[in-house]
N, C-alpha and C positions, 0 to 999 in steps of 0.2 A: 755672504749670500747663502753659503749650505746651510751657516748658522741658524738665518732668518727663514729659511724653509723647514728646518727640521722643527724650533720653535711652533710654526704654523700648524704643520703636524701633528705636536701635540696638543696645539691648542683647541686642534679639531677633532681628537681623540678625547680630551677632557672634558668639553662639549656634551660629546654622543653618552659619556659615563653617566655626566650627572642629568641626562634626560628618563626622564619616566618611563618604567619599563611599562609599555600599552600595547594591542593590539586590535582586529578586527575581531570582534563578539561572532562565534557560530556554536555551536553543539559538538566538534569534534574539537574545537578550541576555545575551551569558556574563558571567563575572568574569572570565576565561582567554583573553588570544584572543593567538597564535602569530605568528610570521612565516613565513613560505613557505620549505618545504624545504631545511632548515639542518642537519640529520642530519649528527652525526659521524660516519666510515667508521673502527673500527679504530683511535679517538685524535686523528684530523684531520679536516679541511673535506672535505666532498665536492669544493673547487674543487683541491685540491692537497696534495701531504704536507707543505708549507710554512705552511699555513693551519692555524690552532689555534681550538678551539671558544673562544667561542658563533658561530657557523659563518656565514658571508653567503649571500645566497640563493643558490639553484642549481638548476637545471631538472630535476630526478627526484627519483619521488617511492617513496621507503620505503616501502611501503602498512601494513608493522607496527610502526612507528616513529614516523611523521612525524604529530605532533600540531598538530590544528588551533586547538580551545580546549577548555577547561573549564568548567563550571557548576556552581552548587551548590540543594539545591533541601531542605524538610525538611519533617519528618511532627510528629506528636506525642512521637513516640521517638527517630528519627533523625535524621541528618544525609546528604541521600541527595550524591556528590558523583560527580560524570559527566566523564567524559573523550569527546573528540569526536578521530577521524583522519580526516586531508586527502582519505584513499580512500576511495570509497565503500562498499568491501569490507573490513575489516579484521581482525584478532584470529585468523587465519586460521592453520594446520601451514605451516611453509616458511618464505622469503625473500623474497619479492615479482614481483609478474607482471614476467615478462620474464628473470627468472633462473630460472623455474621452481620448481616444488613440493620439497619435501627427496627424493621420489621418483624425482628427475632424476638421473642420473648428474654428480658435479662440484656438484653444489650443496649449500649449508653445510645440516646439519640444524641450523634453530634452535630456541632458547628462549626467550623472553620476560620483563621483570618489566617490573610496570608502577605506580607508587608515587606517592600524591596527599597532599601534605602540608598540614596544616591546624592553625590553632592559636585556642581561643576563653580569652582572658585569661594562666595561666601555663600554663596545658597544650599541650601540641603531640603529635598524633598522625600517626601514618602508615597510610594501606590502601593494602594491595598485593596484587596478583593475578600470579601465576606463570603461563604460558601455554607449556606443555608441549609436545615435539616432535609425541605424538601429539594435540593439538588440545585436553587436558584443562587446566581455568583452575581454581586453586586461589585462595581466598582466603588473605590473611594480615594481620598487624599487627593496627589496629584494627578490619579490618573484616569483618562476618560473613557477609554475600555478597561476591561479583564477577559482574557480569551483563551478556553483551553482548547487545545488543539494536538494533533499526534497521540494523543491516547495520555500523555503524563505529562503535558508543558502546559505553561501557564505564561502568556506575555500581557504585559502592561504597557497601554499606550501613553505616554507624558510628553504634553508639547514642550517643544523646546523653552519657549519663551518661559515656562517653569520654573525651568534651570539659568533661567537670565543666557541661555547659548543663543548667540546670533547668527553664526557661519559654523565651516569646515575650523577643524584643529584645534575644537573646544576639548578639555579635557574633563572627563565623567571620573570621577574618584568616590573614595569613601564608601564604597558598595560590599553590602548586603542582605541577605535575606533571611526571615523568620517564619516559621510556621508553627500555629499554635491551633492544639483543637480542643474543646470543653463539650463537657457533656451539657446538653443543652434544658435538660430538666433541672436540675441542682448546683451544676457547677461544680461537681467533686471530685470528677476526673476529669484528667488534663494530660496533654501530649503538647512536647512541646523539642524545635530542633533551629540549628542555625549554622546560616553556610556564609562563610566558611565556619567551624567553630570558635576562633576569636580573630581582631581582625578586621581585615578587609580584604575584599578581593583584589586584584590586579587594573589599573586604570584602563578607561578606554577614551579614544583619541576620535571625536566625531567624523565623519567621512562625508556629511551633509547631502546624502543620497547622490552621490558622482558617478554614478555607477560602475562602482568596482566591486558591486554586488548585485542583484535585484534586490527593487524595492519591494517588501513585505508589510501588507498594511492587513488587519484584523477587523474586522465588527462581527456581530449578531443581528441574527436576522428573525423577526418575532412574526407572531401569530401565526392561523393557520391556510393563508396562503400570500408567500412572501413572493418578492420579487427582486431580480439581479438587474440593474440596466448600467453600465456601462460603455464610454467611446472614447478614443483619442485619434484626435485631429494629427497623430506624428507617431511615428513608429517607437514602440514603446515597450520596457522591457521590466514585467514588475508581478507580485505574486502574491493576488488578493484573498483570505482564507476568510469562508464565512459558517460560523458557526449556528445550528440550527434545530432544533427539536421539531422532529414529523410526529404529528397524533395518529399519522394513518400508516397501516403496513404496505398499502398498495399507494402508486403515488404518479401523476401524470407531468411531466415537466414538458413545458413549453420554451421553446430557443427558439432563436431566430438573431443570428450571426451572420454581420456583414465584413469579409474581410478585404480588404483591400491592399494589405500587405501583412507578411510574415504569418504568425501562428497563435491560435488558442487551444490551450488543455486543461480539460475541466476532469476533476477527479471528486469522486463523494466517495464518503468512509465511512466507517461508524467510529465513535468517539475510542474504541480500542485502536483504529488506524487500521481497520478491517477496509482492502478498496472494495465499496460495493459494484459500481459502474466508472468506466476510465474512457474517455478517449480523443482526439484532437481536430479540430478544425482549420483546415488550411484552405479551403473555397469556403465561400457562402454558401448559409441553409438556412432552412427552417423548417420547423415542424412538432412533433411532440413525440415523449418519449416514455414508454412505460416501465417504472423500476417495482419490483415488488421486495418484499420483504424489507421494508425501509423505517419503521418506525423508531420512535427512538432519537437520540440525539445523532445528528450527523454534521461532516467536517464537508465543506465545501470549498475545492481549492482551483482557481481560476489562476491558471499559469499562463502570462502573455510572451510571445519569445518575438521582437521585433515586427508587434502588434500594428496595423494603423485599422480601424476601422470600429464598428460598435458590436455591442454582446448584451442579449435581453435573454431572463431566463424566469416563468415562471414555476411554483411550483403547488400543486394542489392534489386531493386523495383522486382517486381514480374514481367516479364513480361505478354503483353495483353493475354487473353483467346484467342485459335484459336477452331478449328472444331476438335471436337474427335471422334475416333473412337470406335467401341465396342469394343475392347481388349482394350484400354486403361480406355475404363471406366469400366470396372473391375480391373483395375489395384490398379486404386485409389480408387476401393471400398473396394479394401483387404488392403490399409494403416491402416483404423481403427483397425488391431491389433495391429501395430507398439505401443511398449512401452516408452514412452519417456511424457519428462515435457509441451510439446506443442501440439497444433492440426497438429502433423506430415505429411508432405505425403514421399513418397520414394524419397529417392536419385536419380538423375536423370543413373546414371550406375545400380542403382539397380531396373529402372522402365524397363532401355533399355532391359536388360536382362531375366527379368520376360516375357516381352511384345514377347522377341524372343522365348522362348518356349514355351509361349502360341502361338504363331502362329506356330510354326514347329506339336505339338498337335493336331494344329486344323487342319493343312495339311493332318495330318495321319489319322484323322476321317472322313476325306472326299474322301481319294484314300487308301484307307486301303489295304496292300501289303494280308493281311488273302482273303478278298474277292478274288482279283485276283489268288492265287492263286486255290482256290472251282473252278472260273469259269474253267482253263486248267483242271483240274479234270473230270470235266462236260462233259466237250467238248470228251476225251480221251473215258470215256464209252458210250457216244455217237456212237464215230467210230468203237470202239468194237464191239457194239450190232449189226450195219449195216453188218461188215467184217463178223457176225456167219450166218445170215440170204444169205450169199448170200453164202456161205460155205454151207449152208443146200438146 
């Protein structure tokens, strides 16, 4: 009997050995993680034309290039997979600080491709995103977005069904990533890095959105006045980022958040991970919010924490300042009660409507129906006194 238990034992130790060493994909724990500044220049090492890739370290840093690591992370439908670069700025029009913008006189207009290779059983897929001279990232291959976000990551969205994965406990292998940039006139310079440098990174073991994470789902949001509308019918625990280019520096967002359990926090950045405006909703609101200095690409992060209820947000330029009146600026000087995550002012129905009874108020303290009628009063023992005096 000790026999057949210690047997068990190790059959359950030999088991755990030869399973795949996996984990859950985050940023403090990747599958991907790089060596320092090993960027090919044009075919060779940054140390020398003698030097041939996979490259040795070297003290400068690519900033649209040079990959730090990789993670992989997934939903109920997806396979979400994140690239991470060395700079804290990246994915950016140009060549890298210190060689200047493509704006620069002498400096290379570049391109970008940037391609995460993944494979679960016989299938092998690739997502790639193109990163355009003028700043525009296209997706491609398997993947139905590309979305940078946090100032240097780049995630790729790939439906499962890609990967032929059906449930939890599918296993992701085979993973890698490449980044290559080309001067986009001629083609004669070229940067080029890959993570890990040879290889693969560490497998990941699907989790099938169970949540033992929140769910993080990506899109872009285009032209120049978009819109957020989301609702869940059940309490909900999930972290929607929407990426977004404002053409205007002044900018009027419109909300209107019904909660009916738990919480929403909505935070806007600018694409370096600057928070411009933060704050959270735990009752219901509505109304508009004015952010200034907003132009520019910005990261919009919709944190639900045991959500049930809906969230509409739009967003549009403010229009110009015109000539106000006295009732309207008191109008907007009684917004500062308004309770809400932003420097609110009123809804434009809820200013219209303030502004009409203050003005009907103010009509009344100027023709006051009480006055008028003292004066007929007046007047009436007037005529009386005269009608006794001529009686007497």
């Amino acid at each position: 009997m000790k026999t057949q238990t210690t047997l068990a034992a190790l059959g359950l130790l030999l088991t755990a050995l030869a399973l795949p060493s996996v984990h859950a994909g985050s940023l403090a724990n990747p599958e991907i993680v790089d060596s320092n500044d090993e960027v090919a220049v044009s075919g060779a090492c940054s140390g020398g034309p003698s030097a041939t890739p996979p490259c040795p370290g070297f003290d400068f840093l690519w900033s649209q290039v040079d990959i730090n690591s990789g993670y992989v992370s997934d939903t109920v439908s997806d396979v979400l997979l994140t690239l991470e670069m060395k700079a804290a700025t990246s994915f950016q029009p140009g060549l890298t600080p210190g060689f200047g913008p493509a704006t620069v006189p002498g400096s290379p207009t570049m391109s970008y491709d940037y391609v995460y290779t993944a494979t679960s059983g016989a299938t092998t897929v690739t997502a790639s995103a193109h990163l355009a001279p003028d700043g525009t990232i296209t997706p491609g291959g398997a993947a139905t977005t590309a979305v940078v976000h946090d100032g240097n990551q780049l995630t790729f969205t790939v439906p499962k069904s890609a990967l032929g994965i059906t449930g939890a406990g599918s296993l992701v292998t085979g993973l890698f990533v490449t980044a290559h940039g080309q001067d986009a006139g001629d083609g004669d310079f070229t940067l080029d890095d890959r993570a890990p440098d040879a290889n693969f990174g560490r497998d990941y073991l699907t989790l099938n959105g169970t949540g033992l994470a929140p769910k993080t789902t990506y899109a872009t949001l285009t032209g120049a006045t978009p819109s957020i509308q989301e609702g869940f019918a059940v309490n909900t625990t999930a972290i929607h980022v929407y990426n977004w280019t404002s053409p205007a520096a002044d900018l009027t967002i419109g909300y209107n958040v019904h909660v009916v359990a738990g919480s929403l926090a909505i935070r806007i950045a600018t694409a370096a991970n600057q928070t411009v405006q933060q704050g959270t909703f735990t009752a219901s609101d509505k109304g508009n919010a004015t952010l200034h200095g907003a132009s520019g690409p910005l990261v919009i992060t919709l944190t639900y924490t045991g959500f049930n209820g809906t969230a509409a947000f739009t967003f549009a330029a403010t229009p110009a300042p015109t000539a106000t009146t006295s009732s309207s600026t008191t109008t907007s000087a009684s917004s500062t009660t308004t309770q809400s995550p932003f420097t609110f002012t009123p809804s434009t129905s809820a200013s219209s409507s303030t502004t009409a009874a203050r003005t009907t108020s103010s009509s009344t303290s100027k023709g006051s129906p009480a006055i008028g009628l003292v004066s007929v009063l007046l007047a009436a023992g007037i005529a009386l006194v005269l009608v006794r005096r001529r009686l007497q």
